[in-house]
N, CA, C and O of each residue as an XYZ file, in Angstrom:
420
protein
N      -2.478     19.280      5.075
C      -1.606     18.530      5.954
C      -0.689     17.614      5.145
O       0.402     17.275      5.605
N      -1.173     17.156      3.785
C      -0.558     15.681      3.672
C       0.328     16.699      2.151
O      -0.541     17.210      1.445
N       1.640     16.972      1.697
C       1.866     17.972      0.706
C       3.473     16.682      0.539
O       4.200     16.211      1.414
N       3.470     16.503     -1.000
C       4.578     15.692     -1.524
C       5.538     16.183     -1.024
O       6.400     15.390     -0.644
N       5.752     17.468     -0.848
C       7.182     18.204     -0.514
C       7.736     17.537      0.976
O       8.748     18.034      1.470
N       7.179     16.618      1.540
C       7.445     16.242      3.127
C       8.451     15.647      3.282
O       9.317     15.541      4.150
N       8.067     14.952      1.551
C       9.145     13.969      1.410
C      10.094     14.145      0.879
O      10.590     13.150      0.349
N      10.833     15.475      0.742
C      12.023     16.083      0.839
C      12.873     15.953      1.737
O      14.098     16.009      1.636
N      11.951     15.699      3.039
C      12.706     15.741      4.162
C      13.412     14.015      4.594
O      14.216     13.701      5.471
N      12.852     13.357      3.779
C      13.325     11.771      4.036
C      15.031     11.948      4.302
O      15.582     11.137      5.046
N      15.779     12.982      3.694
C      17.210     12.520      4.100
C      17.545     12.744      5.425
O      18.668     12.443      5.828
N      16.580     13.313      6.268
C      16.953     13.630      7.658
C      17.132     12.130      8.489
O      17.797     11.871      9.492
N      16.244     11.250      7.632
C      16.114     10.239      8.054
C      17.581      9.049      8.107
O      17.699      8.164      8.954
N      18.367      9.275      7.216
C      19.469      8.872      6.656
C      20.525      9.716      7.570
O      21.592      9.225      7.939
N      20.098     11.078      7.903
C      21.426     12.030      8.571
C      21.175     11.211      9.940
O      22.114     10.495     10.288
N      19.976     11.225     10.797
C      20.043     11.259     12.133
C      20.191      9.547     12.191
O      21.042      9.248     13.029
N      19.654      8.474     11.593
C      19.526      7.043     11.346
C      20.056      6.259     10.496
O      19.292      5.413     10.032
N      21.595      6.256      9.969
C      21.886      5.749      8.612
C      21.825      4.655      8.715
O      21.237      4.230      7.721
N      22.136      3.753      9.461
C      21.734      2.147      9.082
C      20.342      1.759      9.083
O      19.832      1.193      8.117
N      19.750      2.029     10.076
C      17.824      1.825      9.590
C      17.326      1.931      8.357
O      16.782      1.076      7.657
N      17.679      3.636      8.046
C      16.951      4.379      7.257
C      17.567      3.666      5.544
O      17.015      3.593      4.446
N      18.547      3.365      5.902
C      19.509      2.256      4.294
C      19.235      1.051      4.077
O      19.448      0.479      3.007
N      18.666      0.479      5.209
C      18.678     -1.048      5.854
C      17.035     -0.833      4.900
O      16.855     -1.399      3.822
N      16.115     -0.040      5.475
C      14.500      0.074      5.114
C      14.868      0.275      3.572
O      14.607     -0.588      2.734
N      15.551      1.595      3.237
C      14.864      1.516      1.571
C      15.973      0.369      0.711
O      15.533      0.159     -0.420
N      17.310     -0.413      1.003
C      17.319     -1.283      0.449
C      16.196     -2.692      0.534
O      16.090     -3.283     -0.540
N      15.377     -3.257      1.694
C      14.423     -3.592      1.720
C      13.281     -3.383      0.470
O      12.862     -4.139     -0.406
N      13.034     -2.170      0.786
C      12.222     -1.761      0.148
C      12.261     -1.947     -1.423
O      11.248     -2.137     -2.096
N      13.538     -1.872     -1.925
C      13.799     -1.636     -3.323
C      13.840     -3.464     -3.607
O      13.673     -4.019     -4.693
N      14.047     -3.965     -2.593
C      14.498     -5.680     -3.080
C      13.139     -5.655     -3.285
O      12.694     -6.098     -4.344
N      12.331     -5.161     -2.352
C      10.739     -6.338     -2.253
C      10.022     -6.011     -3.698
O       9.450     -6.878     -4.359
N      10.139     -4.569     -4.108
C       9.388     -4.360     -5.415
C      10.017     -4.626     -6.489
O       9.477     -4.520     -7.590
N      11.596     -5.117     -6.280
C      12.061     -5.544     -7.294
C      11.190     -6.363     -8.440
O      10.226     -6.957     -7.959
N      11.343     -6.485     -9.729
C      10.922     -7.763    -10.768
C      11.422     -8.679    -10.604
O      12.632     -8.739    -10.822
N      10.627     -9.928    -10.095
C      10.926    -11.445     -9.551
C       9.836    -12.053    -10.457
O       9.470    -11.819    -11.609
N       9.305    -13.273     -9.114
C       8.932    -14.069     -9.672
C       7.288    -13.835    -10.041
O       6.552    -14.365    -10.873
N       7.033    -12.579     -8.818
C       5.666    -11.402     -9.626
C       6.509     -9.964    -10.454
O       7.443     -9.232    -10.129
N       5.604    -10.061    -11.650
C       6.052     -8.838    -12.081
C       6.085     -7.278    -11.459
O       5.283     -7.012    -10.564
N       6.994     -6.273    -11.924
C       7.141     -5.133    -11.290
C       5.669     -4.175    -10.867
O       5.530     -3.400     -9.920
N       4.519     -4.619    -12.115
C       3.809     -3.730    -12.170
C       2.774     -4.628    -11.391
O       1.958     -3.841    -10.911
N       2.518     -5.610    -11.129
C       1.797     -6.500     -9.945
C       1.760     -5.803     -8.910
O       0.757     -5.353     -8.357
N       3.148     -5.658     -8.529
C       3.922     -5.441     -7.001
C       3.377     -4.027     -7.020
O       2.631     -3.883     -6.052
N       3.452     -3.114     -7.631
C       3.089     -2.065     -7.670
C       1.566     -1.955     -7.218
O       1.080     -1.424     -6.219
N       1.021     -2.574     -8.193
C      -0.476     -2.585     -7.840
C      -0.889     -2.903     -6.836
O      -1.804     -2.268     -6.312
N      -0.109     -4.438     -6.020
C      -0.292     -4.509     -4.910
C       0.069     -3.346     -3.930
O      -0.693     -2.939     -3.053
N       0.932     -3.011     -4.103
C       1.477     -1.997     -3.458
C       0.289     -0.620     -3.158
O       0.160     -0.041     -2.080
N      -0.398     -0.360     -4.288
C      -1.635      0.341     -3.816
C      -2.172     -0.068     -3.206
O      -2.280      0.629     -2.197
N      -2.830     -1.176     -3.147
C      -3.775     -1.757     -2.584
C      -3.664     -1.788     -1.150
O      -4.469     -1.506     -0.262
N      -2.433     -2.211     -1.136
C      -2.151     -1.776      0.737
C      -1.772     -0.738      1.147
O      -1.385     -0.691      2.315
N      -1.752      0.594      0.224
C      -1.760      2.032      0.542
C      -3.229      2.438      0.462
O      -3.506      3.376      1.210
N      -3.890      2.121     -0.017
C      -5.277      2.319      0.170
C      -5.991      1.794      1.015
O      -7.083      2.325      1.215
N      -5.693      0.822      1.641
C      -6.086      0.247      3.317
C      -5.553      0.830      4.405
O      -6.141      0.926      5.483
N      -4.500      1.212      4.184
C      -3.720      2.140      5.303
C      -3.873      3.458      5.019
O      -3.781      4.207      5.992
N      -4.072      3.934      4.004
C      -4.602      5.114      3.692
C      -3.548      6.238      3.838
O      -3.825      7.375      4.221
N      -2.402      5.841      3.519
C      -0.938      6.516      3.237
C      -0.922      7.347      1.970
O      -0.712      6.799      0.888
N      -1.124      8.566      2.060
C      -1.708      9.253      0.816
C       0.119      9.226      0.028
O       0.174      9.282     -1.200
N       0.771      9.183      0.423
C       2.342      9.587      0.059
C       2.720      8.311     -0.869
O       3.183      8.381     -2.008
N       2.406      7.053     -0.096
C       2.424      5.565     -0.606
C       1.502      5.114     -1.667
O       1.637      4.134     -2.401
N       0.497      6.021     -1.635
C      -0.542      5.426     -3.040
C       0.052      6.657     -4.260
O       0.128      6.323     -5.442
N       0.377      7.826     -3.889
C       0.647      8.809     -4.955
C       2.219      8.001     -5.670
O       2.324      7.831     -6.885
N       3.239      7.613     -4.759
C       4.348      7.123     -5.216
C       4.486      5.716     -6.338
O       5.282      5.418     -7.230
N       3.078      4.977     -5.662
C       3.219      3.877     -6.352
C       1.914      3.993     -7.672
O       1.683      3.245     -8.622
N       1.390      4.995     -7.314
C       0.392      4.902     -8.344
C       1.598      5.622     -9.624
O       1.632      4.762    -10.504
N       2.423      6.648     -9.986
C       3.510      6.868    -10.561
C       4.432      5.525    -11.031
O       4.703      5.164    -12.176
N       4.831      4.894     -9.698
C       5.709      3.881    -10.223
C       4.535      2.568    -11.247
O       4.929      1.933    -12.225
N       3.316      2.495    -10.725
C       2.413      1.258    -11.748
C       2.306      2.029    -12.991
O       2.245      1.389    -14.041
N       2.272      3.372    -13.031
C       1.971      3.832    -14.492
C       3.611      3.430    -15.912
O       3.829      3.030    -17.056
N       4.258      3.912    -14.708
C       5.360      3.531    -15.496
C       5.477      1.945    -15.792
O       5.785      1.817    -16.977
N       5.383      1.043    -15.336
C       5.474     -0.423    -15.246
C       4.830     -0.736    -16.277
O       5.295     -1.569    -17.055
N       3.723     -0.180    -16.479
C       2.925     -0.517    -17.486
C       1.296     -0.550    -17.260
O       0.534     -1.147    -18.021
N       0.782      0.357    -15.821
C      -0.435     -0.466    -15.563
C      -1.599      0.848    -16.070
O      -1.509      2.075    -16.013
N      -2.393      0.170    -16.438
C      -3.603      0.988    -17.115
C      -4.384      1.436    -16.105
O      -4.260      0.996    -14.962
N      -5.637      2.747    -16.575
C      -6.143      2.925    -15.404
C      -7.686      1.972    -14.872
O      -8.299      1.863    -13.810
N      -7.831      1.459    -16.154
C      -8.473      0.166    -15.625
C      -7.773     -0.876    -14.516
O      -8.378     -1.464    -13.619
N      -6.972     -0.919    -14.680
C      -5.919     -2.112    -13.740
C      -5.931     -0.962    -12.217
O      -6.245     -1.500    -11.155
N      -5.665      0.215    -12.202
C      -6.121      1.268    -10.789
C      -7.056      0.903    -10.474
O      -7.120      0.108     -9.535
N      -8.529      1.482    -11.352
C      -9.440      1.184    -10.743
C      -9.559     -0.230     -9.855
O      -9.744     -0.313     -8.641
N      -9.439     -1.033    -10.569
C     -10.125     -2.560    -10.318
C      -9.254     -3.254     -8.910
O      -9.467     -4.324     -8.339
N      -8.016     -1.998     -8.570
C      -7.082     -2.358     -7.892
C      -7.880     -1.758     -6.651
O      -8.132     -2.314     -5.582
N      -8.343      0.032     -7.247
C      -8.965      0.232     -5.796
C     -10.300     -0.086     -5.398
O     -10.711      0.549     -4.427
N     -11.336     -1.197     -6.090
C     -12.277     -2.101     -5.912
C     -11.631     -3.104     -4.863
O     -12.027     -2.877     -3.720
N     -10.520     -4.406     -4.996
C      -9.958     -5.445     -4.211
C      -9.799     -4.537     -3.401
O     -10.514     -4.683     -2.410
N      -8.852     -3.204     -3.378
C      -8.934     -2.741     -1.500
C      -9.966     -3.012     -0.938
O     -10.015     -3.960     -0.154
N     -11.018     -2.250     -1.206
C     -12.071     -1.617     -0.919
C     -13.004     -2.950     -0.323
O     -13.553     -3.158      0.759
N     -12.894     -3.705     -1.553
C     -14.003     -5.272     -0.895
C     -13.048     -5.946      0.303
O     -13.574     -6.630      1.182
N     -11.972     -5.765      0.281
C     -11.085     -6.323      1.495
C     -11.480     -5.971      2.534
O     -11.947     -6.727      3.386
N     -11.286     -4.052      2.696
C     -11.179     -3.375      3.786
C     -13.055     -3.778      4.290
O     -13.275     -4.183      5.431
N     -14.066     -3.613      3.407
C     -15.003     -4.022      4.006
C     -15.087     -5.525      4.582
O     -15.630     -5.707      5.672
N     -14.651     -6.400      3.984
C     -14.921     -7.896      4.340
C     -14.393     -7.743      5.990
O     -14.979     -8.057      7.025
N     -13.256     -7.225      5.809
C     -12.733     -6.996      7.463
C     -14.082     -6.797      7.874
O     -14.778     -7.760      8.196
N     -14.501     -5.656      7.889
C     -15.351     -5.261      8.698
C     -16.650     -6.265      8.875
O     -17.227     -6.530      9.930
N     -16.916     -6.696      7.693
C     -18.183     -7.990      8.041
C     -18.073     -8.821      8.728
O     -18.972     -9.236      9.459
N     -16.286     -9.521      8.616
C     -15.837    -10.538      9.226
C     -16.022    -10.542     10.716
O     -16.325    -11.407     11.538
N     -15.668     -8.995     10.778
C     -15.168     -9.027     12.292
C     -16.536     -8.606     12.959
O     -16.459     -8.586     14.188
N     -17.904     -8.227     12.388
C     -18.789     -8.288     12.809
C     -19.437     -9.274     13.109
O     -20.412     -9.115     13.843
N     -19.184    -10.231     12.763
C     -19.544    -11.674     13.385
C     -18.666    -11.909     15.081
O     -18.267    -12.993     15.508
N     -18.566    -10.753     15.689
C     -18.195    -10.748     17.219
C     -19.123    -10.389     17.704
O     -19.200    -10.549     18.922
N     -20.176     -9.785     17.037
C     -21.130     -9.186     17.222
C     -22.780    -10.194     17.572
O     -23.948    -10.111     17.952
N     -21.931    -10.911     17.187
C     -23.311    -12.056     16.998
C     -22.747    -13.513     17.940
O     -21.630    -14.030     17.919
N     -24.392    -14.053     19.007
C     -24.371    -14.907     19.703
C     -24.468    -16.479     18.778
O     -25.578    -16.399     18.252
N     -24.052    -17.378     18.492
C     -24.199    -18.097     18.076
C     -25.304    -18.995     17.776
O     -25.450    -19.813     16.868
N     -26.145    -18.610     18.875
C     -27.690    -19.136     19.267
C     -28.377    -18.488     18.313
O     -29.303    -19.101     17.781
N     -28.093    -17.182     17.909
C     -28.935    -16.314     16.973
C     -29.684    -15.431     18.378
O     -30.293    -14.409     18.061
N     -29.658    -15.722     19.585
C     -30.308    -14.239     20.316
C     -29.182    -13.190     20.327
O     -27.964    -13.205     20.152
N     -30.187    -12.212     20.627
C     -29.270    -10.871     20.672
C     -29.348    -10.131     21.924
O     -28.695     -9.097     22.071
């Protein structure tokens, strides 16, 4: 289902939507720009919230763009650990809905 080639089709996006679709990837290109976090940060971050959303297109693109930046695959790994303890903490967090304050159940 999920095949890089999809994203061939992004210019349809530009034919049928040109101000959105120009409006989004200049966005896009400002936010990962090199500021006042470095390029390969942003990147990493940038996995990290492709690996919570689980955008296979968004972690393959940026895992390419962190290699180039400079990021090691120690710096991946340890990147897809912080998802990972995030995406669970959600889940602990929000299991405390689960629980009466009294401690009965």
């Amino acid at each position: 289902m999920h095949s890089m080639d999809n994203l061939k089709k992004l210019p349809l996006f530009a034919k049928h939507s040109p101000e959105a679709t120009n409006a989004f990837w200049a966005y896009d290109k400002a936010a990962l720009a090199e500021g006042a976090i470095p390029k390969k940060y942003k990147e990493l971050m940038a996995i990290a919230v492709a690996l919570t959303t689980q955008c296979v297109y968004c972690i393959e693109l940026h895992r390419q763009s962190a290699l180039k930046a400079g990021a090691t695959e120690q710096e991946l790994v340890e990147t897809v650990h912080v998802a990972s303890a995030l995406r669970a903490g959600g889940a602990i967090t929000h299991g405390t809905h689960l629980m009466q304050i009294d401690g009965a159940s």
